[in-house]
C-alpha positions in Angstrom: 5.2 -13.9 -15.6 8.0 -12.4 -14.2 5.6 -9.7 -12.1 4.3 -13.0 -10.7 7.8 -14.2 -10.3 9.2 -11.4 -8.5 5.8 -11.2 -5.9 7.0 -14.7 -4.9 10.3 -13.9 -3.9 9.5 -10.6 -2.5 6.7 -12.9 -0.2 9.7 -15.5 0.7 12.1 -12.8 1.4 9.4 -11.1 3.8 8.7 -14.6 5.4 12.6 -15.2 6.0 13.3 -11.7 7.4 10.1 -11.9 10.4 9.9 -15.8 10.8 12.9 -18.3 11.4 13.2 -21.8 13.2 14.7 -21.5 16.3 15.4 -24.1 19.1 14.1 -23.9 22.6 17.1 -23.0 25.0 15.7 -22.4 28.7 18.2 -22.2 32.0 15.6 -24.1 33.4 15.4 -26.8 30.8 11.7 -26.5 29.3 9.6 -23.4 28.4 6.1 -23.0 29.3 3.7 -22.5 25.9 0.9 -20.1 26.3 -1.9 -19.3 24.6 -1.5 -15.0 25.6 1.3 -13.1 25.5 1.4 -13.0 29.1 1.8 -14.6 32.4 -1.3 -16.2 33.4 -2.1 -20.0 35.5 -4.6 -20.8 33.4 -2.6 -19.8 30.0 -0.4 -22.5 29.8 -1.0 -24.7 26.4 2.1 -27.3 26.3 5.6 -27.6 27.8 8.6 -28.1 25.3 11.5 -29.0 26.4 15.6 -27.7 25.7 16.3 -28.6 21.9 12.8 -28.5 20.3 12.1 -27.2 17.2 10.0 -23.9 17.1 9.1 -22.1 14.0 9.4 -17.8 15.3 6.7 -16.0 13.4 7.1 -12.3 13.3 7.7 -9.6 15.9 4.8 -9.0 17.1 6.3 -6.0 19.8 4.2 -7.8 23.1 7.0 -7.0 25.0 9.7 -9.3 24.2 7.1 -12.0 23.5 7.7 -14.5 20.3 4.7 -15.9 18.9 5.5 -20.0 18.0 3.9 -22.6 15.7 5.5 -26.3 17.1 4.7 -29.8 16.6 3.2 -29.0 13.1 0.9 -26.6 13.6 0.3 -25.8 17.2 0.6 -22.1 18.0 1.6 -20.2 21.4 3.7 -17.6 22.8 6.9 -17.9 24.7 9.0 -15.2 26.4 12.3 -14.3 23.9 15.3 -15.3 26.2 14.0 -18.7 26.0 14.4 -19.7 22.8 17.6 -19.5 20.4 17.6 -19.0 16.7 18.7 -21.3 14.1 20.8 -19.0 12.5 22.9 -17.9 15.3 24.6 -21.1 14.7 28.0 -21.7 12.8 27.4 -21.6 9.2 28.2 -24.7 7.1 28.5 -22.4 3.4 27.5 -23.4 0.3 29.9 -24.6 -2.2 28.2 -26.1 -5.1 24.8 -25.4 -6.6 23.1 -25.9 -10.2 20.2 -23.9 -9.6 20.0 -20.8 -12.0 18.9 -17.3 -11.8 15.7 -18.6 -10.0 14.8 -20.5 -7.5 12.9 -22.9 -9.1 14.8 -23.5 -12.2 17.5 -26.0 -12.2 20.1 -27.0 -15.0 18.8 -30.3 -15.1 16.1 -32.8 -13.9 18.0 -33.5 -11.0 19.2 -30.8 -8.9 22.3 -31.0 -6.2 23.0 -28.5 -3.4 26.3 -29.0 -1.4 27.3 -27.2 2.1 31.3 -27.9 3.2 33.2 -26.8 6.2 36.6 -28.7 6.8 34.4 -31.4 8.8 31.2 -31.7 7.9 29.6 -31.8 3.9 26.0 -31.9 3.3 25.0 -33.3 0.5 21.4 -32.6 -1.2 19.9 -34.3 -4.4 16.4 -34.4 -5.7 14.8 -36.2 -8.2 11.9 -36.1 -10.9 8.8 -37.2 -9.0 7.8 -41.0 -10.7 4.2 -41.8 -10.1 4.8 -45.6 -10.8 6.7 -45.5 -7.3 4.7 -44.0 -5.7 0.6 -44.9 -4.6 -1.7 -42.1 -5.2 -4.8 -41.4 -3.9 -7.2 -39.1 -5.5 -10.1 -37.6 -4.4 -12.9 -34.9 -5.7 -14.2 -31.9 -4.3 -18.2 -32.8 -5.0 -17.7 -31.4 -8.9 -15.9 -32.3 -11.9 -12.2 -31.4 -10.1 -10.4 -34.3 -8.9 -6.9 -34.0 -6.6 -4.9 -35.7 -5.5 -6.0 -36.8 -1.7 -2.6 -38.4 -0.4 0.8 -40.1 -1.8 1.5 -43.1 -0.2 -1.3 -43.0 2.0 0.3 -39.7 3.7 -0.6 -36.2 3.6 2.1 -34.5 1.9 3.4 -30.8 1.2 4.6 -28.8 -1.7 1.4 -29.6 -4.0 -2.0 -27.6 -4.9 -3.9 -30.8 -5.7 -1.4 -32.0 -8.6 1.0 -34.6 -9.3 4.2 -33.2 -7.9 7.5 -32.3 -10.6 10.3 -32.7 -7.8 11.4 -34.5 -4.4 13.7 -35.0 -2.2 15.8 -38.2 -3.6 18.1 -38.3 -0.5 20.0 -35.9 2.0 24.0 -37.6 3.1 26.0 -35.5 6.0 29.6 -36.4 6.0 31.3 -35.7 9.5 35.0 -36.3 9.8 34.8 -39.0 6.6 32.4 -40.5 8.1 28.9 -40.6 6.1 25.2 -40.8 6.7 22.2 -40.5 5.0 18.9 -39.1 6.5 16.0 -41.9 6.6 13.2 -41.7 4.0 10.9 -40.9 6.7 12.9 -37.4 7.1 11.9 -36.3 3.5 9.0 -38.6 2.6 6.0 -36.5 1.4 8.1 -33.3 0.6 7.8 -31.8 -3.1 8.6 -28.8 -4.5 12.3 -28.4 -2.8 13.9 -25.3 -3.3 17.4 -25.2 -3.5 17.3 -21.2 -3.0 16.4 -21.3 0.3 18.2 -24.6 1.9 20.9 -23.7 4.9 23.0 -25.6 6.8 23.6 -24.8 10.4 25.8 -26.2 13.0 25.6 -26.3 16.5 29.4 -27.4 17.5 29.1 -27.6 21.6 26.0 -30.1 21.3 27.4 -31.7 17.8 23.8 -30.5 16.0 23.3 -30.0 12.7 20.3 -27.9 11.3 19.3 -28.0 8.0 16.3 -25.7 6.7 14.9 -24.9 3.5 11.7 -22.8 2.3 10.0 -24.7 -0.3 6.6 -24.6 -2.6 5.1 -21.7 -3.7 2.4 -19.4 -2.6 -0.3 -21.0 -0.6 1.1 -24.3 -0.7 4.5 -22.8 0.4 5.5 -25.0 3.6 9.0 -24.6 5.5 10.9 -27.7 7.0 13.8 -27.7 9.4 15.9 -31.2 9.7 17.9 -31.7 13.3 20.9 -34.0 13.1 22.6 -34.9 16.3 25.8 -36.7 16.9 25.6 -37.8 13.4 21.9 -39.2 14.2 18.6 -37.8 12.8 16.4 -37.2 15.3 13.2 -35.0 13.9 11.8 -32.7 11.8 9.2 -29.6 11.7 7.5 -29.0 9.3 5.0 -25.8 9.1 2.8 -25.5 6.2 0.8 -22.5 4.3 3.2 -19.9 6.6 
């Protein structure tokens, strides 16, 4: 068990170090997506414009080109000095936790993660998964082994098949006393959270807020970045089986 513990977080500490979120951040207000590493007319796959959220895979040395998945699970190449990372952004620290030594293990059924500057608090609670609120769908693979197909009619992430253990009960941001919480459509369908690898970023010229966590394990590992702005959610990415 705890070989298989420490292969986990050895994977997740190799997926943090070569791929991060990022945002695009182009003089000329958009990047061009291609499908090569390289300037081409007839490479171009998409056009994303200032602000979007891009997950950076890892250096891949093309001469300073990033390889990108976007809008789920799109993939492309954009040139380096057009997008910004994440991370680069003011950090909102941690100040309360009750995970334990793992990242998986919690003091309780119902795990809290807090991040506090003197302005902003974020504010993140999950819950025991309850099948009676939810509507599952369950489907087989042509044998005897029957999954679960979708919850609440959605395809969801943080599950091999199973009835999840965790989710996302709700995520509040508190900016200058003033406090909001993040629709249920920004963490509807996401199981499995993982406290150990949840940050909070903020973007204080634009008034963003980034919040990003790592959750799952092995295959049905998936990473989700939230985008606050002005106090207003505006999206999410998530990229799955990274």
């Amino acid at each position: 068990m705890k070989k298989v513990f420490l292969f986990t977080v050895l994977s997740l500490c190799s997926a943090v170090v070569f791929a991060q979120f990022a945002i695009v951040s182009d003089k000329d207000g958009y990047v061009n997506v291609r499908s090569s590493p390289e300037i081409k007319k007839d490479n171009i796959i998409d056009t994303l414009h200032n602000g979007s959220l891009v997950y950076v895979m890892e250096d891949l040395n093309k001469e300073n080109w990033k390889n990108i998945d976007f809008k789920g699970r799109l993939n492309g190449y954009v040139y380096e000095n057009r997008i910004k990372y994440i991370s680069d952004y003011q950090i909102i620290p941690q100040i309360f936790t009750n995970y334990l030594s793992s990242p998986y293990e919690f003091n309780d059924s119902v795990g809290k993660i807090i991040f506090s500057n003197k302005t902003i608090e974020v504010e993140i609670k999950t819950r025991k998964f309850d099948s009676s609120k939810h509507t599952i769908t369950y489907a087989h693979d042509g044998g005897e082994w029957v999954f679960v197909y979708k919850i609440d009619g959605k395809n969801y992430w943080g599950s091999d098949g199973i009835i999840p253990e965790y989710e996302y009960e709700y995520i509040s941001i508190t900016i200058n006393d003033s406090k909001y919480f993040l629709p249920n459509k920004a963490i509807k369908n996401l199981f499995a959270p993982n406290f150990y690898w949840t940050k909070a970023n903020y973007d204080k010229e634009n008034d963003i807020l980034y919040i990003q966590s790592m959750n799952g394990d092995g295959a049905y590992g998936y990473v989700v970045a939230w985008k606050i702005e002005k106090g207003i959610y505006k999206e999410r990415l998530i990229i799955y089986g990274f």
